[in-house]
C-alpha positions as CSV (number, residue, x, y, z in Angstrom):
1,X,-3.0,-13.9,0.3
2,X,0.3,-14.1,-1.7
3,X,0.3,-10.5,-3.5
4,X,0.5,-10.1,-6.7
5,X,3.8,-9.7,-9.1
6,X,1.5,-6.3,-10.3
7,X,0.8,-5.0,-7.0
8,X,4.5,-5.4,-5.7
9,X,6.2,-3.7,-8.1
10,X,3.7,-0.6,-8.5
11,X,4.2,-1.1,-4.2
12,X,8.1,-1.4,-4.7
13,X,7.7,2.1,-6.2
14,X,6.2,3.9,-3.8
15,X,8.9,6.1,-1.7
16,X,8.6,5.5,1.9
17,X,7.5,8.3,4.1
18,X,5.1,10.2,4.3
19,X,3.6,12.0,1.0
20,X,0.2,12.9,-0.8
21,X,-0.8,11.6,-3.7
22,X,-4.2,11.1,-6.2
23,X,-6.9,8.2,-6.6
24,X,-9.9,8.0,-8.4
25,X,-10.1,11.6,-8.7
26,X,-9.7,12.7,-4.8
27,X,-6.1,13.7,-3.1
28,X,-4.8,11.1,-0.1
29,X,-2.5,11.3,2.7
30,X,-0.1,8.2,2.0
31,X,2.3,7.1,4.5
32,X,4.6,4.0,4.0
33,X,6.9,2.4,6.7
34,X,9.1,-0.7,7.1
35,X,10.2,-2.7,9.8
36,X,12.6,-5.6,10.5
37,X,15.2,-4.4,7.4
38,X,12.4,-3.8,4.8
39,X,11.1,-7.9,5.7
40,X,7.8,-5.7,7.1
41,X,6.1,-3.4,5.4
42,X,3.2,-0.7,5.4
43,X,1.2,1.5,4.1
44,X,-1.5,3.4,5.5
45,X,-3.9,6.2,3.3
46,X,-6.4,8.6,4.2
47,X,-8.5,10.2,1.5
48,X,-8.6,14.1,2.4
49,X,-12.2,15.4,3.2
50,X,-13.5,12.1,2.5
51,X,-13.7,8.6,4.4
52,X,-11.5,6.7,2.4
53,X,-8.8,4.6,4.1
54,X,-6.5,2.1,3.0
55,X,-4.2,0.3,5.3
56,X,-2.4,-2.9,5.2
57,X,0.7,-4.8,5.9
58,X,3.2,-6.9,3.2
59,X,5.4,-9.6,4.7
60,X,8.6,-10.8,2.6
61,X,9.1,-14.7,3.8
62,X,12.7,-16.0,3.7
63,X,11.5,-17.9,0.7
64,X,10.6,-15.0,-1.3
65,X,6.9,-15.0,-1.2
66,X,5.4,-11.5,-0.4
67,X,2.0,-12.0,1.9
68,X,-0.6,-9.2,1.6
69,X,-2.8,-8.9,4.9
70,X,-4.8,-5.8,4.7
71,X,-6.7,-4.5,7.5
72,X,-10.3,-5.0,7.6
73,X,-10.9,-4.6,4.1
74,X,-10.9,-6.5,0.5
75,X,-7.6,-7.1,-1.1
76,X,-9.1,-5.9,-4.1
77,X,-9.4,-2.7,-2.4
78,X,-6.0,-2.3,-1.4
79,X,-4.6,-3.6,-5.2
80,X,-6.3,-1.0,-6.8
81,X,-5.3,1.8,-4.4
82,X,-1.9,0.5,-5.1
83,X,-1.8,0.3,-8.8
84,X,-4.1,3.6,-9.3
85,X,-2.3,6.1,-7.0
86,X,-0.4,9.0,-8.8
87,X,2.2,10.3,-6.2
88,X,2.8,13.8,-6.3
């Protein structure tokens, strides 16, 4: 799906690295990563002492279209992880 202009910038903020950060009330391990001069991107989060996860990958085309593939979850999930978390 093409992501959102909401989702990329709150995305676009997050530092890259690893960090912890807050959603919906519980504390997550948040790491972010790029590949291929920033043209691949991810993020992967792991609630702590929970089951939680988030993980999926963003592709910047040539054209400037950002694609959103998460990983065996909604995109929903992941938008809202994105646009809720509080870093630390």
């Amino acid at each position: 799906m093409t992501a959102p202009e909401p989702f990329l910038r709150a995305f676009d903020a997050l530092p890259l690295g690893g960090y912890g950060g807050t959603y919906a009330g519980a504390r997550w391990r948040i790491t972010k990563s790029q590949m291929s001069n920033g043209r691949s991107q991810k993020l992967e989060a792991e609630e702590l002492g929970g089951q939680g996860y988030i993980s999926f990958n963003l592709y910047r085309l040539a054209g400037g279209e950002a694609l959103l593939k998460p990983c065996e979850m909604l995109a929903e999930t992941v938008i809202a992880f994105v646009e809720g978390v509080v870093v630390d």
